[in-house]
C-alpha distance (Angstrom), angle and dihedral (degrees) to the residues before:
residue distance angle dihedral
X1 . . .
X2 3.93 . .
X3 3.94 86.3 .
X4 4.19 88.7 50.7
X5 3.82 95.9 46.1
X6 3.66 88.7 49.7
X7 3.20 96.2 53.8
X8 3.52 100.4 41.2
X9 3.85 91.0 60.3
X10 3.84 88.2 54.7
X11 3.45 96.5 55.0
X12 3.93 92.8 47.7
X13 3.99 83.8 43.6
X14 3.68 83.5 58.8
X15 3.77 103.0 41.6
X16 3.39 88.3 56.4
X17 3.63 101.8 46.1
X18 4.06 83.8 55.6
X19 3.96 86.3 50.3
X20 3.76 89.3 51.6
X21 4.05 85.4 47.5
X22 3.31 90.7 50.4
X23 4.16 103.4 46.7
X24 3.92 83.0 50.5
X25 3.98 98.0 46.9
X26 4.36 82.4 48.7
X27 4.21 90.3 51.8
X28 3.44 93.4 43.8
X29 3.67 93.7 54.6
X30 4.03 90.6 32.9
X31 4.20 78.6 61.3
X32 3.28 102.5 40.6
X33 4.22 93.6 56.9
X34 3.78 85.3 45.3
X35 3.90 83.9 51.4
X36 3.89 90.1 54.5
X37 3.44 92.4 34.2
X38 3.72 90.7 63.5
X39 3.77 96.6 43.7
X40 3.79 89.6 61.3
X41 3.11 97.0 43.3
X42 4.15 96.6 52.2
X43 3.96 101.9 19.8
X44 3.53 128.1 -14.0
X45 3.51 82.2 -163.3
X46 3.33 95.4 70.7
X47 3.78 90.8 85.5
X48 3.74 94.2 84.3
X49 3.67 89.7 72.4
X50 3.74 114.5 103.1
X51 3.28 116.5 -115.6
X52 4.37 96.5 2.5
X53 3.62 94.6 151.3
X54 3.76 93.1 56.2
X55 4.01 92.0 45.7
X56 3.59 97.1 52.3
X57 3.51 100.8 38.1
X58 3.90 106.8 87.0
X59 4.04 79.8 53.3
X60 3.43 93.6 57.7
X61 3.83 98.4 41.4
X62 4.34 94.0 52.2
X63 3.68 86.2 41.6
X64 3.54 96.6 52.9
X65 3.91 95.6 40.6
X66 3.99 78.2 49.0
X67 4.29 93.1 63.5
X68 3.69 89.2 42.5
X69 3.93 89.9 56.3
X70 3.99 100.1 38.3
X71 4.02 88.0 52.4
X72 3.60 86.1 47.7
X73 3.57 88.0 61.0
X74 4.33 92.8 52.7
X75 3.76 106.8 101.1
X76 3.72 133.7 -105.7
X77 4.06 110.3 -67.8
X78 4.61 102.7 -87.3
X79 3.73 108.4 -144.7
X80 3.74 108.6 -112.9
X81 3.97 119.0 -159.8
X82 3.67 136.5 105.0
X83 3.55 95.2 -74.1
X84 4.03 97.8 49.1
X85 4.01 77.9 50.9
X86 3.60 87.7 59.6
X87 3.47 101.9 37.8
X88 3.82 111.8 25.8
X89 4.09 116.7 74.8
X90 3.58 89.4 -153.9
X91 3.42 99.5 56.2
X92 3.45 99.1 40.1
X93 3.94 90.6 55.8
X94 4.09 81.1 70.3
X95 3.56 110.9 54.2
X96 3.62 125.5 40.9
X97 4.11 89.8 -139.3
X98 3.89 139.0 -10.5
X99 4.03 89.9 -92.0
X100 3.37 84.8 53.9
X101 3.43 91.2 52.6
X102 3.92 96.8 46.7
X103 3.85 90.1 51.0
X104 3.33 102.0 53.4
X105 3.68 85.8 51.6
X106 3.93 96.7 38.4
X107 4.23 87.1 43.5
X108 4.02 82.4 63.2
X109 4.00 106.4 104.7
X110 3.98 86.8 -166.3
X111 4.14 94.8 46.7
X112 4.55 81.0 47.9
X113 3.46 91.2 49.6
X114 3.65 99.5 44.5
X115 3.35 94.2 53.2
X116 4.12 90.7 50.9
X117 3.42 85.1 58.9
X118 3.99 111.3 40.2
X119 4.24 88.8 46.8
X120 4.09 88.1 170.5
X121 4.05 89.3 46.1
X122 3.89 94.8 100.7
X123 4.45 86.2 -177.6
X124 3.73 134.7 18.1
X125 3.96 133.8 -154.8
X126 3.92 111.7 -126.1
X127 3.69 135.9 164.3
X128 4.00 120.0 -105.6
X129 3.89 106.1 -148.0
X130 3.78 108.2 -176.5
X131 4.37 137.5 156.7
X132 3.20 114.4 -122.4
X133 3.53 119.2 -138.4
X134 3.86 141.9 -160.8
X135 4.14 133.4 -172.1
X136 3.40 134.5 169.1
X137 3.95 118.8 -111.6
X138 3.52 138.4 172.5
X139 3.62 114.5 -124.4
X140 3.94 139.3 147.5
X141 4.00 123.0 -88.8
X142 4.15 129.7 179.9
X143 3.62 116.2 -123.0
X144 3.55 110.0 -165.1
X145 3.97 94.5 -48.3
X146 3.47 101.0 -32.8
X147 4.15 117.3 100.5
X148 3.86 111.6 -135.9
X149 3.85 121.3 -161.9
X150 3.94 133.7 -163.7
X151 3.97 88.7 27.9
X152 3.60 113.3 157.4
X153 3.40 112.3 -111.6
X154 4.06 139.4 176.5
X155 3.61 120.2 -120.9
X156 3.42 117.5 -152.9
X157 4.14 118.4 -155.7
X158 3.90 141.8 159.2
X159 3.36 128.0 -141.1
X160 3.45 146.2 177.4
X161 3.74 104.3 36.1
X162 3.83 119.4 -160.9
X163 3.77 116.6 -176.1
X164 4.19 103.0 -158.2
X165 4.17 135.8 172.7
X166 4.10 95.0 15.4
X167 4.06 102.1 -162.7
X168 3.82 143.6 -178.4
X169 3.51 96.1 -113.6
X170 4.22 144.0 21.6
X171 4.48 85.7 -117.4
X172 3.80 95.8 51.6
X173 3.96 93.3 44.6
X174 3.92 94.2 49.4
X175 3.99 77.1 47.6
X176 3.60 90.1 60.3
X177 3.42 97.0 39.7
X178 3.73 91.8 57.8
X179 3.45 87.7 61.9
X180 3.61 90.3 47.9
X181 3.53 91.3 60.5
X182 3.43 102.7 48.7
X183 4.37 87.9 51.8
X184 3.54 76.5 54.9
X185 3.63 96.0 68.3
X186 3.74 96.8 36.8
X187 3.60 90.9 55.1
X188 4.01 92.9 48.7
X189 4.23 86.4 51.3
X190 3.45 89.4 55.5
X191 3.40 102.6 41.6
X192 4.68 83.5 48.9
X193 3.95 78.0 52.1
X194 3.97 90.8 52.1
X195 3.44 95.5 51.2
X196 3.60 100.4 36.8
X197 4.66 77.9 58.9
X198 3.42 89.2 42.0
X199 4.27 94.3 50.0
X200 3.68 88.4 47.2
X201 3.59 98.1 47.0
X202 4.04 89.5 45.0
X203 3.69 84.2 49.0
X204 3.42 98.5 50.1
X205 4.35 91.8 52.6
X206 3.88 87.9 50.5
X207 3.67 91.2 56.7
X208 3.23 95.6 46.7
X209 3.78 89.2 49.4
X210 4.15 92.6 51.3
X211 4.20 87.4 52.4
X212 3.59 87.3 63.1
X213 3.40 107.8 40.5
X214 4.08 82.0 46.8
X215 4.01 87.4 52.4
X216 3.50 89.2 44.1
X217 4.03 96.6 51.1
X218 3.73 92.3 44.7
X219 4.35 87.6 50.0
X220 4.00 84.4 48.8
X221 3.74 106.7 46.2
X222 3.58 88.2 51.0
X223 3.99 97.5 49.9
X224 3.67 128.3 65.9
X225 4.04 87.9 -96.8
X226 3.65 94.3 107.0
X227 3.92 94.5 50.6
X228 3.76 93.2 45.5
X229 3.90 94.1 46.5
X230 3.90 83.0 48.5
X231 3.82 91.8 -121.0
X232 3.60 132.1 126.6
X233 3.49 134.3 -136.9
X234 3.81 100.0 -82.5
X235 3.74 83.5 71.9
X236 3.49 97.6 80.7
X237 3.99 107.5 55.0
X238 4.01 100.0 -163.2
X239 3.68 90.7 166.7
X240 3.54 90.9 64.4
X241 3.01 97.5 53.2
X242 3.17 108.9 33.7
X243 4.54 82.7 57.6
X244 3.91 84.0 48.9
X245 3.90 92.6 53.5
X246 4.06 82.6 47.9
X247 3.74 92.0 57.9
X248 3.55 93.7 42.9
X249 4.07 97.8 50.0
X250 4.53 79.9 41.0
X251 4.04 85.1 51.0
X252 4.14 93.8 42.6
X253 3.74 94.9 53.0
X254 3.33 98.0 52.9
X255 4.07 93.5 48.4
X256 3.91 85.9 47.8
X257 3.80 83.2 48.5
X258 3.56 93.4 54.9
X259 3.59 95.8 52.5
X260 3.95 117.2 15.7
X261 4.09 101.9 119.8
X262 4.04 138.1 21.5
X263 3.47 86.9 -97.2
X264 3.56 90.1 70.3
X265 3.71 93.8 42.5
X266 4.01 83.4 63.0
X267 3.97 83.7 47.7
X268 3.32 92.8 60.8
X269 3.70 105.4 45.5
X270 3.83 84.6 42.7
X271 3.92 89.4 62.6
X272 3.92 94.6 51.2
X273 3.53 99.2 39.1
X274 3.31 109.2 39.6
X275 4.10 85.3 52.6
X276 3.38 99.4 39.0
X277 3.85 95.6 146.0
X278 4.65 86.0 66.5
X279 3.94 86.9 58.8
X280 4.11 100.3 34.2
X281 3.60 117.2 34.7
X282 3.76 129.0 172.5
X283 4.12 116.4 -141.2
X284 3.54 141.0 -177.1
X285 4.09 124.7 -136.6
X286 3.59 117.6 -170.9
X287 3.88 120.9 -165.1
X288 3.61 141.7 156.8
X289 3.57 119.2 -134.4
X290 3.82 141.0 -174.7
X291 3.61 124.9 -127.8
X292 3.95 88.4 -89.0
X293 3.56 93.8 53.2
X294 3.86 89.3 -104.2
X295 3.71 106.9 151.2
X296 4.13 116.0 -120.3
X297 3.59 108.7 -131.5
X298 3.97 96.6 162.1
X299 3.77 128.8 67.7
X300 3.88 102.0 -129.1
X301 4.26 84.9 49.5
X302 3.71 94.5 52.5
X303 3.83 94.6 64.7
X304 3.71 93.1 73.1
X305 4.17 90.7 40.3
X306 3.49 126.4 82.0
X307 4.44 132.8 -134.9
X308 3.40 121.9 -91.3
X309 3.44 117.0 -169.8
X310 4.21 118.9 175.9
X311 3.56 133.5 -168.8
X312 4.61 101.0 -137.9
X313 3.82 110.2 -171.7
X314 3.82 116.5 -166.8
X315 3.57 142.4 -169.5
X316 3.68 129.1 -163.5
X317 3.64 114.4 -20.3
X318 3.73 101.0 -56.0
X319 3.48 118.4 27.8
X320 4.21 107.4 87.6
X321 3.79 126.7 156.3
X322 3.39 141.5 156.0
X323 4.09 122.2 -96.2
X324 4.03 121.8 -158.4
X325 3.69 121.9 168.6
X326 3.98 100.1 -139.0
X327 3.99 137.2 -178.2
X328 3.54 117.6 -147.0
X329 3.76 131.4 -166.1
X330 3.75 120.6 -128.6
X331 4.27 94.2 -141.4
X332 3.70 85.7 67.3
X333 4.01 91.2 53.1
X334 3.55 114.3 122.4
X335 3.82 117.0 -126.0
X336 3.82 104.2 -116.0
X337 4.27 90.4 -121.8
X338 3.77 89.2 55.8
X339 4.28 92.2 57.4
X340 3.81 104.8 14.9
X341 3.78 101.2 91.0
């Protein structure tokens, strides 16, 4: 007995080191494509450098532990249907109606298509991306029995709805979404790269500009231009610009600096991705709102108001919208004549 329960804890010693073999063989391949992936995406080029899949790789790995953990943080899936429109707060705060509802749904080519495929799938899981917004209105509110009109009030509305990655279940859209996020990223490096070309470049015309209006101020001052024009030498400021060709050649090095070989290339993705939670950031906004979407800033006005808490993902310093994992019936799908104008 001894002899059996001995070596029944090797063998599940065993199984599990092979397990733990196993789940590290699987995330060093997961990496590795996202290392490739990444490369093509930013500079094939980028191959050439020695060693590239080694430099980029503790990037990759935080950045894609990162997406796993920020869709962690996205809510539960809300129901989303007529009825939820009628009985959920929350949902109601989105759409202005239930058509509204089922055409922002129905509009979605990827929520159509999915349900063209899946013909036994009778709902789908999708992410609701929308912008919030907020204006200021004037509008009545009671105070204790007294009715007050013209006071300034917030309105609170969303916009823009995009329905995206429609799935069979909650795990395989969060899936997805991870992968979302971490595209996310790899699009923002590039698009830091871009601009960091497009500065130098820029840069680079503007001196060239400055060195000949310099030659040209130089050539002027000592011809008879001046006298002929009837202008004297304060005209012609070469001081300025010879200290704004300065700060130009100071403000070109450093962008050529910043992005001269490959090396820096790997720099650069290095910096996004491996701190992706300084470029996309997950917050939470609470609010409570009246049926009208009229934000309750006093006590006595909140009773009658109900919580709205959101889930506001955003990436680089202006891009901010509004995430909701959602499940969406196919009976209250739209057929594409009734919404496709």
């Amino acid at each position: 007995m001894i002899f059996q329960t001995f070596f029944s804890h090797v063998r599940q010693s065993l199984a599990r080191r092979k397990a733990a073999k196993a789940d590290a063989r699987a995330r060093d391949n997961e990496v590795r494509v996202a290392i490739e992936h990444v490369v093509d995406a930013i500079n094939p080029k980028l191959r050439a450098v020695s060693g590239y899949r080694k430099k980029l790789k503790p990037a990759v790995e935080r950045c894609l532990a990162y997406s796993t953990q920020l869709v962690a943080q996205l809510p539960a899936a809300v129901e989303v249907n007529g009825k939820a429109w009628s009985a959920d707060p929350t949902v109601r705060a989105f759409f202005s109606g239930v058509g509204d509802l089922q055409r922002v749904y129905s509009r979605s080519n990827e929520v159509q298509d999915y349900f063209d495929r899946h013909a036994g799938q009778d709902s789908c899981y999708a992410l609701l991306s929308m912008l919030r917004k907020e204006r200021s209105v004037l509008g009545m509110e009671m105070h204790g029995d007294v009715m007050r009109r013209d006071v300034r009030q917030t309105s609170v509305s969303f916009a823009d709805h995009r329905v995206v990655k429609p799935a069979s279940s909650q795990t395989a859209l969060r899936k997805e979404l991870e992968q979302r996020a971490f595209e996310a990223l790899v699009t923002y490096a590039l698009e830091r790269i871009m601009e960091l070309v497009s500065s130098r470049n820029s840069l680079q015309q503007q001196r060239q500009l400055l060195d000949m209006q310099l030659k040209l101020a130089h050539v002027k001052r000592a011809s008879l231009t001046p006298l002929l024009e009837g202008k004297g030498d304060e005209a012609i400021d070469i001081e300025a610009l010879r200290k704004q060709q300065n700060q130009t050649g100071e403000a070109l090095e450093q962008a050529r600096a910043s992005l001269t070989t490959l090396e820096d290339y790997i720099d650069r993705i290095s910096e996004v991705l491996g701190n992706p939670g300084t470029h996309l950031r997950v917050g939470r906004v609470s609010m409570r709102l009246s049926k009208m979407n009229i934000k309750l800033e006093s006590v006595a006005s909140a009773e009658d108001g109900h919580q709205l808490d959101l889930t506001e993902v955003s990436l680089g310093e202006n891009l901010k919208r509004t995430l909701l994992i959602t499940r969406f019936p196919r009976d209250e799908l739209l057929a594409k004549r009734d919404f496709l104008i």
